[in-house]
C-alpha positions, 0 to 999 in steps of 0.5 A: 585832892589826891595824896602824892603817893598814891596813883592817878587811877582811883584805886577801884580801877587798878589792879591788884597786885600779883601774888609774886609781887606782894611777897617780894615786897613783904620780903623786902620791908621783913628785910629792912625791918631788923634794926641791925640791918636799919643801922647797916643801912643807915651807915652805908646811906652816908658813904661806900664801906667795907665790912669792918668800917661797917662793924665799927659804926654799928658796932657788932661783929664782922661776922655779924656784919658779913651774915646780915650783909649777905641776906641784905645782898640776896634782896639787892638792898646792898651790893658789892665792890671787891677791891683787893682783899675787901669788898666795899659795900654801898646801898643797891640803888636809888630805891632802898635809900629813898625808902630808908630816907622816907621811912625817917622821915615818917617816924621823926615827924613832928606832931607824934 
């Protein structure tokens, strides 16, 4: 019976990865590795918000919070929306929160 995360190939058959690939992906998982940037994630999974609710929630800086959303931007792990004076900030897309959610899951589970 095949895990459902892994492909319909059996791994002798597919390709490995390029060497570009690899490192964007490594670059992605270093990124969401830092736990400042784990709790920015895991404010923004809830709802769309600016740098100083973002602050406020995982209580550091706004300076802080703007640095790290600026290496999280980079790596589309976040994106923004200016509104006025404030860019409201949400999750990229689909991708990030379901890695974030499963990545919870993983460490939370039962029987560890």
């Amino acid at each position: 019976m095949q895990d459902s995360i892994t492909s319909k190939a059996p791994v002798s058959e597919t390709k490995p990865l390029a060497a570009e690939t690899v490192e964007a992906l490594a670059e992605t998982f270093r990124i969401l590795g830092d736990p400042t940037r784990v709790r920015i994630v895991d404010a923004l999974a809830g709802a769309e918000l600016c740098v100083h609710e973002i602050a406020d929630r995982v209580e550091i800086s706004e300076s802080a919070v703007s640095h790290q959303l600026r290496l999280m931007r980079t790596m589309r792990i976040v994106r923004g929306r200016r509104e006025g004076r404030c860019v409201y900030y949400t999750l990229d897309d689909q991708h990030v929160l379901s890695l974030f959610q499963q990545g919870l899951r993983h460490v939370t589970e039962d029987g560890r």
